[in-house]
VMD Tcl script that draws the C-alpha trace (Angstrom):
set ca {
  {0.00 0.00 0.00}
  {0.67 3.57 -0.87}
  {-0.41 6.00 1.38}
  {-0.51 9.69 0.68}
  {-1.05 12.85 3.40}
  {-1.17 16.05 1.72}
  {-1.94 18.86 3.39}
  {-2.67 22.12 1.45}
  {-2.60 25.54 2.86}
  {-5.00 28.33 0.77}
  {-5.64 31.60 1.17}
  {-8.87 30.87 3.29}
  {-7.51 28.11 5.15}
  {-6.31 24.57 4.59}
  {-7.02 21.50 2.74}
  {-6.38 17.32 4.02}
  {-6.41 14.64 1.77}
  {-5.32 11.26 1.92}
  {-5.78 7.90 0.38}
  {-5.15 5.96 3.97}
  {-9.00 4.88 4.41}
  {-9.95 1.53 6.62}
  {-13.96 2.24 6.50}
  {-16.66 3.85 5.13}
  {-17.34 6.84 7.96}
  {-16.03 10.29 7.38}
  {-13.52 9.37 9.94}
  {-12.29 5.87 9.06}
  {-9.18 7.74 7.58}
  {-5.98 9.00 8.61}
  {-7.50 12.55 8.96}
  {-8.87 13.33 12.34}
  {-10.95 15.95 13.67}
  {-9.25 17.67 16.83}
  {-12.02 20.14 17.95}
  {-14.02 22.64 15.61}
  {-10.78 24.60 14.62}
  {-8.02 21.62 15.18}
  {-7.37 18.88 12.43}
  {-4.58 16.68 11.49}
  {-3.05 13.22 10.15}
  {-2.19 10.27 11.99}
  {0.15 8.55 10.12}
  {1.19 5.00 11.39}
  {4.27 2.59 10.16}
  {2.57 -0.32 10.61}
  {-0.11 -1.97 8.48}
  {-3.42 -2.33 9.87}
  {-2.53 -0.20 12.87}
  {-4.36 2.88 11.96}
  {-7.76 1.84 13.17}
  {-6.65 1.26 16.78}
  {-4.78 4.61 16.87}
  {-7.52 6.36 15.39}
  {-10.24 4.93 17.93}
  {-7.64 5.76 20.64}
  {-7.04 9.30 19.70}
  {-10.77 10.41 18.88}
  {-11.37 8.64 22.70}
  {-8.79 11.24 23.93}
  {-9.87 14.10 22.13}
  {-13.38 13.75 23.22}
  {-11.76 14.53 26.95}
  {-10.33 17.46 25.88}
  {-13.56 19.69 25.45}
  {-12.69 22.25 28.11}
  {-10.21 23.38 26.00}
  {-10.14 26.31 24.07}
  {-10.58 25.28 20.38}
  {-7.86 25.36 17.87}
  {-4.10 25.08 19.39}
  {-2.70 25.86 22.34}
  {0.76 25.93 23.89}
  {-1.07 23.22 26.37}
  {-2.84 21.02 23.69}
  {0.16 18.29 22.83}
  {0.80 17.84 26.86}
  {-2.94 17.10 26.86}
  {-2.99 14.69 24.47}
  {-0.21 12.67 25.69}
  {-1.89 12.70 29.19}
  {-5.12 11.41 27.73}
  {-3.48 8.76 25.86}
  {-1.49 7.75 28.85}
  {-4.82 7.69 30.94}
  {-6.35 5.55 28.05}
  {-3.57 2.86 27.52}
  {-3.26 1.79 31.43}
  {-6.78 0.86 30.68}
  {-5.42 -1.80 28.86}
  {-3.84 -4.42 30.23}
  {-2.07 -5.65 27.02}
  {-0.88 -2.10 26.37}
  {3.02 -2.91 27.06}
  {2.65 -5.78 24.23}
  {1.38 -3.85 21.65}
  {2.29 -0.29 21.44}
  {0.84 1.87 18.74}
  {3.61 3.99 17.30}
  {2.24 6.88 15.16}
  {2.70 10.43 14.57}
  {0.32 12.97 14.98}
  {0.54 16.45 12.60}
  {-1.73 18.99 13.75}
  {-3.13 22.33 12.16}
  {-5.09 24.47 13.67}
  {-6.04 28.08 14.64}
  {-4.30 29.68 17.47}
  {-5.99 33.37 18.52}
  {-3.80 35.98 18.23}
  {-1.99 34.96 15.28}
  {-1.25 36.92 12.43}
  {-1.91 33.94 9.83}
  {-3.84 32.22 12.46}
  {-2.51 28.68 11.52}
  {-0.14 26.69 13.60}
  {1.41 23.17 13.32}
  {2.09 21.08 16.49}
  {4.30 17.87 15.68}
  {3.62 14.81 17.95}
  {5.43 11.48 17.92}
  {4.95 8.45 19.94}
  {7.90 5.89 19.22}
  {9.11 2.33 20.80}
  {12.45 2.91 22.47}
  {13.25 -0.11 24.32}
  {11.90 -3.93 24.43}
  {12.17 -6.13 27.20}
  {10.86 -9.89 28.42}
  {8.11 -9.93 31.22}
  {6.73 -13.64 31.76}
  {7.81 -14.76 28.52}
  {6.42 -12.17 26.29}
  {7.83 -8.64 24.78}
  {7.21 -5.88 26.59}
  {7.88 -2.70 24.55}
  {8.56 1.09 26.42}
  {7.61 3.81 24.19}
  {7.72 7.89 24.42}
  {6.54 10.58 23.12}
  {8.45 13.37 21.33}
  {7.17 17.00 21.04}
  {8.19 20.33 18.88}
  {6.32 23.96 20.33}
  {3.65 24.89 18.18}
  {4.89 26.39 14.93}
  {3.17 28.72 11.77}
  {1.44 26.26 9.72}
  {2.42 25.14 6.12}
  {1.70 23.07 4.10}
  {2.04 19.05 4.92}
  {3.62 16.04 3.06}
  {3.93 12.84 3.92}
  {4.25 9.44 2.49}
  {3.91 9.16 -1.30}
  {3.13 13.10 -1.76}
  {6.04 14.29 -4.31}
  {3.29 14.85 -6.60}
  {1.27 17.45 -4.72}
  {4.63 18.97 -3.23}
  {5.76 19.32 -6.64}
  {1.87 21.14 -7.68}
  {1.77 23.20 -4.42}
  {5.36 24.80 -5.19}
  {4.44 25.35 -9.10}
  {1.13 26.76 -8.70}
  {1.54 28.68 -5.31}
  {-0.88 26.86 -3.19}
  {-1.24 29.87 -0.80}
  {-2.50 31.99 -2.94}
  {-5.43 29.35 -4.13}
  {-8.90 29.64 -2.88}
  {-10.44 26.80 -1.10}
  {-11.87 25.43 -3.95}
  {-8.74 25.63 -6.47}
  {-7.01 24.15 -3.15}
  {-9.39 21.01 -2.82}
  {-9.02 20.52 -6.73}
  {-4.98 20.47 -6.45}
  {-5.37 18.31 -3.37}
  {-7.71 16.05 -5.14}
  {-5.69 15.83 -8.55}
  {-2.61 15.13 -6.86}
  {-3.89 12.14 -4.47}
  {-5.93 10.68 -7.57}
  {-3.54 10.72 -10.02}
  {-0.65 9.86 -8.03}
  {-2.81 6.75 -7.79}
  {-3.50 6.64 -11.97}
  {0.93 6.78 -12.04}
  {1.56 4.14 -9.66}
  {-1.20 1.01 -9.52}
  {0.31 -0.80 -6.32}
  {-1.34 2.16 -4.53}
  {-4.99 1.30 -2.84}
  {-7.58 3.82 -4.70}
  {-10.02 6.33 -3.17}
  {-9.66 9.34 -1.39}
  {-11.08 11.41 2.01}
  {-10.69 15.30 2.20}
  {-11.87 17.71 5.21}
  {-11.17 21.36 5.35}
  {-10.57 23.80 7.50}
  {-11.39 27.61 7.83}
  {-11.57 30.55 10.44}
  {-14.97 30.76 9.03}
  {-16.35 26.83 8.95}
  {-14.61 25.02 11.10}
  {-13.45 21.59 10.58}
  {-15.63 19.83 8.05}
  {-15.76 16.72 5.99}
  {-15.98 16.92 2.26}
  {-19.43 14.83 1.57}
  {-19.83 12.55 -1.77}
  {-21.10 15.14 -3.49}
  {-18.47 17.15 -3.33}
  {-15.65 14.85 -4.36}
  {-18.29 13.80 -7.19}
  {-18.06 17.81 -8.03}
  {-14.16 17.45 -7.76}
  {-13.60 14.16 -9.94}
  {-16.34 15.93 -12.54}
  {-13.41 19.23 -12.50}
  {-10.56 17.05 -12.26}
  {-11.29 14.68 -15.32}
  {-11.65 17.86 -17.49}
  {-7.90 18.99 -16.87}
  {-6.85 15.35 -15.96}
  {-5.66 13.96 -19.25}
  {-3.62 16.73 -19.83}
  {-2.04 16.61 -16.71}
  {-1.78 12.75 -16.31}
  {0.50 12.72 -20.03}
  {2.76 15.77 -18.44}
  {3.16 14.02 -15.02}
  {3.96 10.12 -16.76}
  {6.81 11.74 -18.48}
  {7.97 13.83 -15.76}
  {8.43 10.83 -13.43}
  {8.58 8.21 -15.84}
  {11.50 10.27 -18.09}
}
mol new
graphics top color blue
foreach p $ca { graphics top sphere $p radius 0.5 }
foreach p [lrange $ca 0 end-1] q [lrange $ca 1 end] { graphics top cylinder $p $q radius 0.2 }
display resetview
């Protein structure tokens, strides 16, 4: 599997899209919906790993309501402590750790450009026996809560190389969520080992987080097929030169 995390930044706010999808909700993706002005990617190393992480997380973030939404300097310490909290629930938590890492974007009042990035990382740093099985010891690693741009990860050269050609910031949402959506579906088109389909969600001062419904990435593969022949010849001799 191929999995793509592109995050777009416009001039009225930012743009998710990925091609990491275990289900058929909204959320059954590697996008995740922090609070009403706080979204992000989980991205995990491990096959099949995702859906645990992503239950775990959106368990956590539903503690964190008293928050403020968007970021805060406090919001990464609160996730780790509600993740803590949520793993000694398990007693099989030292046997199977859940390494992922967790980009955030979100709105921060006070801000100039409004947008910040928090970077969170939890990682296996040690394995030991206990009664004949592997225990594993994990951490977390933090950065302080940074301007947003925009976010690649994963098989994204395509929409890095897009976003830098046609100035991404200075898009509207909707040329955003086209570029987004061009460069996750035919990055698929180029290389076939990757799994197909695609989840967006956007973000705004204005909105909030939202989820882009069917109809809307109906509307986007409708606008995308129009410039997408053109586009897919250009790209397959690019990368295929």
């Amino acid at each position: 599997m191929g999995s793509i995390y592109t995050g777009i930044m416009s001039k009225d706010g930012f743009v998710f899209a990925t091609n990491d999808i275990f289900g058929d909700s909204d959320c059954d993706c590697s996008i995740v919906r922090v609070n009403s002005l706080c979204g992000g990617f989980i991205v995990t190393a491990r096959g099949g790993l995702l859906p645990a992480v992503s239950r775990t997380l959106a368990e956590c973030f539903s503690c964190l309501e008293r928050l403020p939404p968007g970021i805060t300097r406090s919001l990464a310490g609160e996730i780790i402590d509600a993740f803590g909290k949520n793993r000694l629930n398990d007693p099989d938590s030292a046997s199977r750790p859940m390494p992922f890492l967790l980009l955030l974007i979100g709105y921060r009042q006070g801000l100039p450009r409004g947008l910040e990035h928090v970077f969170i990382r939890n990682r296996v740093t040690g394995i030991s026996m206990e009664n004949g099985k592997k225990a594993y010891a994990t951490a977390f690693d933090t950065r302080p809560p940074e301007p947003a741009e925009n976010l690649f990860y994963g098989h994204a050269e395509l929409s890095r190389y897009l976003s830098m050609r046609l100035q991404a910031k200075d898009l509207d949402d909707e040329a955003a969520e086209l570029l987004s959506y061009m460069s996750v579906t035919e990055t698929q088109k180029i290389d076939g080992s990757m799994d197909p389909g695609i989840r967006m969600a956007t973000l705004s001062a204005r909105d909030g987080f939202g989820w882009l419904d069917e109809e809307s990435l109906r509307r986007l593969s409708a606008r995308s097929r129009a410039a997408g022949d053109m586009l897919a010849r250009g790209l397959f001799e690019k990368f295929h030169a």
